[in-house]
C-alpha positions as CSV (number, residue, x, y, z in Angstrom):
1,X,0.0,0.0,0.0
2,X,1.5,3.4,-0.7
3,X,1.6,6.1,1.9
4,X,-1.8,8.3,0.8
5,X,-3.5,4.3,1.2
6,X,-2.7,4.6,4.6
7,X,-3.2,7.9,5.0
8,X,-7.0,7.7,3.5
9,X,-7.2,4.1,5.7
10,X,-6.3,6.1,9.0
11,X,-8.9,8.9,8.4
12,X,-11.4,6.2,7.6
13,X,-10.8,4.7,10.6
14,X,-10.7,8.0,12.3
15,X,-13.9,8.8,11.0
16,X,-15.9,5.6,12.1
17,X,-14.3,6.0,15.4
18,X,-15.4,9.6,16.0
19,X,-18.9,9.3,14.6
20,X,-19.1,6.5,17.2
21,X,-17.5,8.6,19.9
22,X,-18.3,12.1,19.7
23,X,-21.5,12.6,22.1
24,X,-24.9,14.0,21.2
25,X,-26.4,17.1,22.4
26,X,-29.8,19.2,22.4
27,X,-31.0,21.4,20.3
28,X,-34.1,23.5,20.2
29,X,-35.4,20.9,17.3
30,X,-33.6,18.2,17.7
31,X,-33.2,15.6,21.4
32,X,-29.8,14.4,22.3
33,X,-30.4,11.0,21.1
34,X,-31.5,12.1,17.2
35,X,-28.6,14.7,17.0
36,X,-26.2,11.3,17.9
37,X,-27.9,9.5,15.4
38,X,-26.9,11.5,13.0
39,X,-23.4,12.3,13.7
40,X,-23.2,8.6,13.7
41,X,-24.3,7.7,10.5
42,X,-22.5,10.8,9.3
43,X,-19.2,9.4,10.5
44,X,-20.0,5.9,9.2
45,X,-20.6,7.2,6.2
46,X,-17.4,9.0,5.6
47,X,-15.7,6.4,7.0
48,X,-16.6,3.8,4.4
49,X,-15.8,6.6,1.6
50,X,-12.4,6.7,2.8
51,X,-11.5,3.4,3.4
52,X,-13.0,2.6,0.1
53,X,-10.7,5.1,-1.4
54,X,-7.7,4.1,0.1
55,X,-7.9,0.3,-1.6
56,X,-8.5,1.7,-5.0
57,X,-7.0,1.2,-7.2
58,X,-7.7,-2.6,-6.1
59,X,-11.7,-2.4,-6.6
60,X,-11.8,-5.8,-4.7
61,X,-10.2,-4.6,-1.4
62,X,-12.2,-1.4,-1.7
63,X,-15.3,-3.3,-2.0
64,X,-14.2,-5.2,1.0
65,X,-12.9,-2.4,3.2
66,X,-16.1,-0.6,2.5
67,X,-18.4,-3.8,3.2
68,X,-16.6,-4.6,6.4
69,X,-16.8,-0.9,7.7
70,X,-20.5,-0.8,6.7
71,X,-21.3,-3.8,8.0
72,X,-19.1,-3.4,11.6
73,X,-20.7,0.0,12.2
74,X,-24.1,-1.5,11.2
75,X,-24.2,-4.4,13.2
76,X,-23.1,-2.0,16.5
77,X,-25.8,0.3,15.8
78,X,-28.0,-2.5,16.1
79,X,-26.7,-4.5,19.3
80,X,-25.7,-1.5,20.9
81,X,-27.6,1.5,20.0
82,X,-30.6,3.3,19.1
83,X,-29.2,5.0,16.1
84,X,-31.1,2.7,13.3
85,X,-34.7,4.6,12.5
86,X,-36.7,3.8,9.2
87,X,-40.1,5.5,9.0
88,X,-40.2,6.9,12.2
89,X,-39.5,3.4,13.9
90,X,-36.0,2.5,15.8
91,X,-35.0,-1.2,15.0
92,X,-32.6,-2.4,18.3
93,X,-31.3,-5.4,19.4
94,X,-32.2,-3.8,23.0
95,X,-35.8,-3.5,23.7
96,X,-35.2,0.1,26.0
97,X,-33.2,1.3,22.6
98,X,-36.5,0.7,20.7
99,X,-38.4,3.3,22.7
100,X,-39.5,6.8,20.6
101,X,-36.6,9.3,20.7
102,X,-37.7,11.8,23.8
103,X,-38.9,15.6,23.2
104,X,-35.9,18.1,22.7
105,X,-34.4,19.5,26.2
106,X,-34.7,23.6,26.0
């Protein structure tokens, strides 16, 4: 792997890490829990792009550094957290995750 590989693989890794990490807060619109959410999937999802990017140009370990990032993050969202919502419902592994995201703090 050359050197920018590495470099894009570290920020990748920074990424998912951080999105998983950084807390939530309130806003006037938004609880804690749904402002987590999204910095969540927000890191995930710049995580795979970069860890996709730093395989190229092998298309096969890009497609499996992105799948295993994707599929990591995904599976801990579901065991772990509340942070998967389709439609208004939250799918959890944990039934006090699956409870309605609370009113925003003011």
């Amino acid at each position: 792997m050359t050197t920018l590989a590495w470099v894009l693989l570290g920020a990748g890794a920074l990424a998912l890490v951080l999105g998983a990490a950084v807390p939530g807060w309130d806003t006037p619109a938004l609880p804690k829990r749904a402002v987590k959410r999204r910095i969540y999937w927000a890191g995930t999802a710049a995580g795979i792009v970069l860890v996709f990017l730093a395989g190229l140009p092998d298309l096969q370990s890009s497609l499996a550094f992105a799948a295993a990032a994707g599929i990591l993050m995904t599976g801990s969202a579901y065991f772990r957290t509340p942070h998967i919502k389709i439609g208004g419902k939250i799918y959890s592994g944990y039934e006090p995750h699956r409870q309605p995201d609370p009113p925003p703090a003011v």
